[in-house]
C-alpha positions as CSV (number, residue, x, y, z in Angstrom):
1,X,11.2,1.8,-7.7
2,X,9.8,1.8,-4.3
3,X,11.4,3.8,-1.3
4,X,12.4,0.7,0.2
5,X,15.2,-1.1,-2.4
6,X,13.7,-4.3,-2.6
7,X,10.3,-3.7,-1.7
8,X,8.0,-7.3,-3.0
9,X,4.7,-5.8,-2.7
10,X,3.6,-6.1,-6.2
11,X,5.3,-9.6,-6.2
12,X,3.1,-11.1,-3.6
13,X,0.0,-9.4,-5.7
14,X,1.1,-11.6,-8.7
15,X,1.5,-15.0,-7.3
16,X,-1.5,-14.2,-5.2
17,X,-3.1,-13.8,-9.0
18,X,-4.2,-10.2,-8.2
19,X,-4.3,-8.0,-11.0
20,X,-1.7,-5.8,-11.2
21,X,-1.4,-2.8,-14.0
22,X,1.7,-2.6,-16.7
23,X,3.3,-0.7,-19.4
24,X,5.8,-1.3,-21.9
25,X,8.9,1.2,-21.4
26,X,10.2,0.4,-24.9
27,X,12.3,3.8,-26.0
28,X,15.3,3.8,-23.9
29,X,14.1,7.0,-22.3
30,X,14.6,7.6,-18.7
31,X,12.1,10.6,-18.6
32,X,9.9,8.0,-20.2
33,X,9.9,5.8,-17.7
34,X,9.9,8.5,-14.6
35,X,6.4,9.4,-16.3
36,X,4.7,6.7,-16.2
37,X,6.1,5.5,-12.7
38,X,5.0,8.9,-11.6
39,X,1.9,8.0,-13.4
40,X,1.4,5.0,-11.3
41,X,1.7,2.2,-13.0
42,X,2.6,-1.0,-10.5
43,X,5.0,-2.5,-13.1
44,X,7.8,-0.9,-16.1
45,X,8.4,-3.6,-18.4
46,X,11.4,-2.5,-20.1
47,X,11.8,-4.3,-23.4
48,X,15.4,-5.4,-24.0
49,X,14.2,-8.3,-26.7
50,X,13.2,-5.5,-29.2
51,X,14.8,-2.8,-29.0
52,X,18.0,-1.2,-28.9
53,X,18.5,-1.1,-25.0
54,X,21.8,-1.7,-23.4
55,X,22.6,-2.3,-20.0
56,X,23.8,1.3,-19.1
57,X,20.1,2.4,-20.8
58,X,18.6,-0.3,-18.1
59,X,20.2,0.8,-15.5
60,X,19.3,4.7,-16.0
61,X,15.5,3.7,-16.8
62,X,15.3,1.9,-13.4
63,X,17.0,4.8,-11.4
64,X,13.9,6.9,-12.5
65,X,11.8,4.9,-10.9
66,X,13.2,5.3,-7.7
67,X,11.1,7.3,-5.2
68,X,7.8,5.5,-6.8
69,X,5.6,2.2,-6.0
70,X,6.3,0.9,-9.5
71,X,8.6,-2.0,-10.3
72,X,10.8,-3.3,-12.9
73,X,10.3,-6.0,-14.8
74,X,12.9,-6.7,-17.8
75,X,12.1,-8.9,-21.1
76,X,15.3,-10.3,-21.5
77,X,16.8,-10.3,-25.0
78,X,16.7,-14.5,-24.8
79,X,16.8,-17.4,-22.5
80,X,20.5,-17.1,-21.6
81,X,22.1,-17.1,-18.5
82,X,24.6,-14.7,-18.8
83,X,21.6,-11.9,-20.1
84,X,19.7,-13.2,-17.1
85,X,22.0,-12.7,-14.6
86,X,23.3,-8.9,-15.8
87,X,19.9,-7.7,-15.9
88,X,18.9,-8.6,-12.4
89,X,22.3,-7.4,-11.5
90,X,21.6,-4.3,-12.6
91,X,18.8,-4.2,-9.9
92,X,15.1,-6.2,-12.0
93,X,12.2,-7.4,-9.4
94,X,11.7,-9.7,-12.3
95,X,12.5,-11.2,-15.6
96,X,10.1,-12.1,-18.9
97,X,12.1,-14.7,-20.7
98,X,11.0,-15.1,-24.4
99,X,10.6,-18.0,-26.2
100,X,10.0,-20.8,-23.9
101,X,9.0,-24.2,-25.1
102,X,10.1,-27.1,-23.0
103,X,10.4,-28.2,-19.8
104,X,14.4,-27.9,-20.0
105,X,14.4,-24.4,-21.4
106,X,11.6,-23.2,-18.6
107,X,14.3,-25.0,-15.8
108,X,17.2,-23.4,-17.5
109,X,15.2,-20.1,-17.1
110,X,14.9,-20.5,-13.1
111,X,18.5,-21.6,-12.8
112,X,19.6,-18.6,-14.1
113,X,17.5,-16.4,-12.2
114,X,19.0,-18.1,-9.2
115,X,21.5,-18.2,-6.8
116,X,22.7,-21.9,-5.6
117,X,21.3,-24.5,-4.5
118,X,18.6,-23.6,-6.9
119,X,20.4,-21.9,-9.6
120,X,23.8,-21.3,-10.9
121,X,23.5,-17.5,-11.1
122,X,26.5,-15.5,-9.9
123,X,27.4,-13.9,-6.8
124,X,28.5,-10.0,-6.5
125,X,29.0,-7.8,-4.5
126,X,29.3,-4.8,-6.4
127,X,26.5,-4.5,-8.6
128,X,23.2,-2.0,-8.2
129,X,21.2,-5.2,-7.0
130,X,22.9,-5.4,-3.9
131,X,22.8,-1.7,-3.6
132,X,26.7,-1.5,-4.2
133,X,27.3,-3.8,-1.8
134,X,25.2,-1.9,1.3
135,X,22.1,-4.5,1.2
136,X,24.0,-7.0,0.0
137,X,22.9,-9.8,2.7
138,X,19.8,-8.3,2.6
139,X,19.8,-9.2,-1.7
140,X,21.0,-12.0,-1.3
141,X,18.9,-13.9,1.3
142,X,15.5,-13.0,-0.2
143,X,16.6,-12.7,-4.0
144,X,15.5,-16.3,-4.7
145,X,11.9,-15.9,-3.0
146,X,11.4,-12.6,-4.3
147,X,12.5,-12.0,-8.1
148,X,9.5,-12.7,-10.1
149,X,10.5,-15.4,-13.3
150,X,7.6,-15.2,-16.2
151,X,8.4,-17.2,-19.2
152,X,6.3,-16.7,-22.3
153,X,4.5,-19.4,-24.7
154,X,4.9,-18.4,-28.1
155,X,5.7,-21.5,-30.1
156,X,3.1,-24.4,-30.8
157,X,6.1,-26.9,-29.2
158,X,5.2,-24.9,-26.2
159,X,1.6,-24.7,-25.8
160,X,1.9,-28.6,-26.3
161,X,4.6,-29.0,-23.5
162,X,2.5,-26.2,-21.1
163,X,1.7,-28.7,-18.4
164,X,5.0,-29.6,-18.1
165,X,6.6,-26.2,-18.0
166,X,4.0,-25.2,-15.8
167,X,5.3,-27.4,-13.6
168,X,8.5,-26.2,-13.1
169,X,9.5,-24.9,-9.5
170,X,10.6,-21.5,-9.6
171,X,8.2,-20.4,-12.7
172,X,5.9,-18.1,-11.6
173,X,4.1,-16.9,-14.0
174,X,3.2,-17.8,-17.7
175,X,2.9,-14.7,-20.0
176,X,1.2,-15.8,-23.5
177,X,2.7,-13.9,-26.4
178,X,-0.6,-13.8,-28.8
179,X,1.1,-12.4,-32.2
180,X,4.0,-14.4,-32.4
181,X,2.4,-17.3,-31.1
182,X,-0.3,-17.1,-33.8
183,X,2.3,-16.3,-36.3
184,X,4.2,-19.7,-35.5
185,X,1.5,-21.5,-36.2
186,X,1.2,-20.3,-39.6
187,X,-1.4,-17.3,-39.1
188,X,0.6,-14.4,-39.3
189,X,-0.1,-12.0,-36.5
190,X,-4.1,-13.3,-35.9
191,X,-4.4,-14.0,-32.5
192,X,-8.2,-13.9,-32.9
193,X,-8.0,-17.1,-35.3
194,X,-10.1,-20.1,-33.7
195,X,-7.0,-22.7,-33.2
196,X,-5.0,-19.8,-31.8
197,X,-7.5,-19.1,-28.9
198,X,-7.7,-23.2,-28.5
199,X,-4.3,-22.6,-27.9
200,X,-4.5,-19.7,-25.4
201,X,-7.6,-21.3,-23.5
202,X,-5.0,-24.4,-23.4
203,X,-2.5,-22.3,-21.9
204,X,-4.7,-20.7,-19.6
205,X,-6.2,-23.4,-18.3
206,X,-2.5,-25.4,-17.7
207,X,-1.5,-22.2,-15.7
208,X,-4.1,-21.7,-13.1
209,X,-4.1,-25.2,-12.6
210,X,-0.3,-25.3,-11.8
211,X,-0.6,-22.1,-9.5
212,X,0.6,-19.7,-12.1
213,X,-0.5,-16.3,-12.5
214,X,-1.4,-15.2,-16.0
215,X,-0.3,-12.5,-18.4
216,X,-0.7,-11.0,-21.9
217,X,-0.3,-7.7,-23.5
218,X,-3.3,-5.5,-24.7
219,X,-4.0,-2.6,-27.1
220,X,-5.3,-0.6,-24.0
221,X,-7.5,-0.6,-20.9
222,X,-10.2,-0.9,-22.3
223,X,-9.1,-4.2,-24.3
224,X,-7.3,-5.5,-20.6
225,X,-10.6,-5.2,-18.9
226,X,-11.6,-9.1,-20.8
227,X,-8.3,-10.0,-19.6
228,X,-8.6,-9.5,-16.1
229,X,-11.8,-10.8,-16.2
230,X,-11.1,-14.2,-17.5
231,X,-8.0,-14.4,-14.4
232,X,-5.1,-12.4,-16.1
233,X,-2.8,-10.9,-13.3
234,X,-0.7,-8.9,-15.8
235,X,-1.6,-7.2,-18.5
236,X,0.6,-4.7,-20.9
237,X,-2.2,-2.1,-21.6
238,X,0.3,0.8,-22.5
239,X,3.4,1.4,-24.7
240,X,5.7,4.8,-24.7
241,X,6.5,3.8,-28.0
242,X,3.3,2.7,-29.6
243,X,1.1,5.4,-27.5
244,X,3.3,8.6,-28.6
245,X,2.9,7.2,-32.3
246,X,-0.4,7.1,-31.7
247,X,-1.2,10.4,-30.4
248,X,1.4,12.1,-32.6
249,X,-0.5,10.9,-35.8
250,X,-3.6,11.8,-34.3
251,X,-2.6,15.4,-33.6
252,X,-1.3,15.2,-37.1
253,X,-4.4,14.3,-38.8
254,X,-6.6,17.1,-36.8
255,X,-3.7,19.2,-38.4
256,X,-4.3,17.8,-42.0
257,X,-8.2,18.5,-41.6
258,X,-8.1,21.2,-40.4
259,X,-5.6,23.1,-43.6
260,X,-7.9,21.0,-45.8
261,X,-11.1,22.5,-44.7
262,X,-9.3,26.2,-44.3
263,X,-7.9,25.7,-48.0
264,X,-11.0,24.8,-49.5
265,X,-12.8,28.0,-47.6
266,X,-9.9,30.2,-49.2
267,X,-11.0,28.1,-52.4
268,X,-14.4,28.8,-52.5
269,X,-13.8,33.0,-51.3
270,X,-11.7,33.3,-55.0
């Protein structure tokens, strides 16, 4: 996290609808997630929705960021107030809320990203946020300008209500989840299906008419290039999980060749 403790930079950049760069932090590791704030990514998404995070793990994986530009955004586990309001207690710029489909649930959302008037999220004191109660008037009277609320349209009940929950004060950005929203509507994990990209065009088109910056995941930078073309401000291009997989069963298989072509030399010198 930047030097400053509540530094909105990369905020401002998304609901400007500049394009921002992202990574999943999805292992619970905090040297994880110093790499690749050392590495410079703007914003740590750390996945609390599926995987086996707790708050403690949260809280550790945001202290390694400290000292570094990036920040941390947190996919909450649901759409629930009380997840809402630990995790940006724990010190979040921002919150992806799964699952969104109405109007009600995308209001609910911003309420409990909120303090009142506009919300009914609770007051501390205490807590990392508020820098253990050293910045806490500092927290607290630029909390509900500054912390970023994404939801995410993955149900077909949402994609036909996204004008409405675009419309929602206080939602910032819509983030379009492309395998589960293909899979609800019966094409199991095809995003590149013809109704499904209706449906994403759809989505896209509601957003940046309502003032909402975009956002999506990607297999890599290479895939996220399209994305930002076509007016994505975040993309996920990068996974800890997913990209050590990969490179470790890469490594693997050079190993694999490699004995097969030295046992069939040894073969042939019989």
């Amino acid at each position: 996290m930047p030097k400053t403790f509540f530094d909105n930079t990369v905020m401002k950049k998304l609901r400007n609808g500049e394009p921002v760069s992202a990574t999943w932090s999805q292992l619970g590791s905090a040297q994880c997630t110093e790499i690749l704030a050392e590495a410079g990514f703007d914003v740590i998404v750390i996945d609390m929705e599926h995987s086996q995070l707790t708050l403690p793990d949260l809280t550790t994986m945001m202290m390694a960021m400290k000292g570094t530009d990036a920040i941390p955004i947190v996919r909450a586990p649901w759409n629930d107030m009380v997840w809402c309001k630990q995790i940006l207690d724990c010190g979040a710029y921002g919150i992806h809320i799964p699952y969104v489909s109405t109007k009600e649930e995308a209001e609910y959302a911003v309420k409990s990203c909120k303090y009142a008037l506009e919300g009914f999220r609770g007051i501390a004191s205490t807590h990392r946020a508020v820098d253990y109660g050293l910045k806490k008037k500092e927290y607290w009277a630029r909390a509900n300008d500054d912390i970023i609320v994404m939801i995410a349209i993955e149900t077909p009940e949402g994609v036909a209500n996204i004008d409405e929950i675009a419309s929602v004060k206080g939602v910032d950005g819509i983030f379009i989840g492309p395998s589960d929203l293909s899979t609800s509507m019966g094409h199991f994990v095809t995003p590149s299906h013809p109704e499904v990209q209706d449906a994403i065009r759809k989505v896209e088109k509601s957003a940046k008419a309502h003032g909402k910056f975009l956002g999506t995941i990607a297999a890599d930078m290479e895939a996220a290039k399209a994305l930002y073309d076509r007016g994505y401000s975040i993309v996920y291009f990068m996974s800890d999980a997913v990209s050590l997989g990969n490179m470790a069963a890469k490594q693997v298989a050079g190993f694999n060749e490699y004995m097969s072509a030295r046992t069939e030399k040894e073969d042939k010198n019989v």
